[in-house]
N, C-alpha and C positions, 0 to 999 in steps of 0.2 A: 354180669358183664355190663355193667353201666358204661365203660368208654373205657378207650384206648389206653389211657393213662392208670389205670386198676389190672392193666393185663401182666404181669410176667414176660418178658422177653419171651420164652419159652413158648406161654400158650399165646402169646401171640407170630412165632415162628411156627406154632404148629395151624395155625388158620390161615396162613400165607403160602404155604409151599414155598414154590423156588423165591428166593428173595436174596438181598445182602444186608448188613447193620453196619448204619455209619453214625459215628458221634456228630452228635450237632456242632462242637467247634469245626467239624472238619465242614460241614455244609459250603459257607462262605467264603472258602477258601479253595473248594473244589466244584463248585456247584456245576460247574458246565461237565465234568466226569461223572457225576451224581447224575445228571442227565442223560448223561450218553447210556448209564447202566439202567436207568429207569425204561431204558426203551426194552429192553431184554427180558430183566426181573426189575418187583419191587423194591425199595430201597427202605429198609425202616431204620429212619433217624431216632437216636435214643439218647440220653441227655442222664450224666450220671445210671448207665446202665438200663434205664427205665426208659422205653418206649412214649415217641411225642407227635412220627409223625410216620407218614408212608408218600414216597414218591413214588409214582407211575406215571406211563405213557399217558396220553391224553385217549390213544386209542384203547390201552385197559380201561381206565375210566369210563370210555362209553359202554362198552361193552359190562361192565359189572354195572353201571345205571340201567340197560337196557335188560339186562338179568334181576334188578331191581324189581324193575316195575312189570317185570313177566310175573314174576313169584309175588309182588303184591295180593296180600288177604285183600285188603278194601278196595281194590279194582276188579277183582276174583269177584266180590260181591256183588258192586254196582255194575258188572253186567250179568250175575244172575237176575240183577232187580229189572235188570232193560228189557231180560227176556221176559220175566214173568208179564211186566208191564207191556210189552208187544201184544201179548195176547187181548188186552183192554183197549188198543188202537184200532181193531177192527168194528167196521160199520154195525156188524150183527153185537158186538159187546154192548156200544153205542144203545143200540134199542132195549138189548135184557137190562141194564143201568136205568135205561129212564123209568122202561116197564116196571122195575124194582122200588124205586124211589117213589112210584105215583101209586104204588098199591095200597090200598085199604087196610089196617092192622091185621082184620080178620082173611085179606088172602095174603100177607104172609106168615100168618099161624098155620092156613092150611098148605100152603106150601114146604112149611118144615114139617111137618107132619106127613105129609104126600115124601119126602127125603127119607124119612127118619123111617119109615115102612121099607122103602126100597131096601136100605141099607140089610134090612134082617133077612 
């Protein structure tokens, strides 16, 4: 389903629920009825049978943008990455970081070593 224009009348009435199909001639000739019904249900304009466009309310619109970006993967992610990252704001991170960065090769061999015991 690359885009609207690839859908089937059909599987595109079946992702819409309640809706109406109006031929695009009739668009500019009716548009202000095309509105009034867009407040109600969808309106999908179709052009030679084939699907071109969807009118809705301004208020569906917000409402399916705001459902958009609820179900956003890459928002979903970038605030699992905020939380992980909170944990490295704190002043005691701050110290184990420098502490880490300024250690000798040989205490952080024996520190993976001193881990790698625990673990068993």
């Amino acid at each position: 389903m690359d885009n609207m224009a690839n859908l089937s009348i059909s599987e595109l009435e079946a992702l819409t629920g309640k809706h109406t199909v109006r031929q695009a001639s009739e668009v500019k000739s009716n548009w202000r009825s095309i509105v009034k019904e867009a407040q109600k249900k969808e309106v999908i304009v179709t052009n030679y049978n084939r699907p071109e466009a969807v009118v809705m309310s301004a208020d569906r619109y917000v409402e399916l943008q705001k459902a958009a970006k609820k179900n956003d993967p890459v928002e979903w992610l970038k605030d699992q990455w905020r939380k992980e990252l909170a944990v490295l704001q704190t002043p005691e991170s701050r110290e184990r970081m420098l502490k880490a960065f300024s250690a000798s090769p040989q205490e952080i061999a024996d520190a993976i070593n001193a881990a790698a015991k625990q673990k068993k």
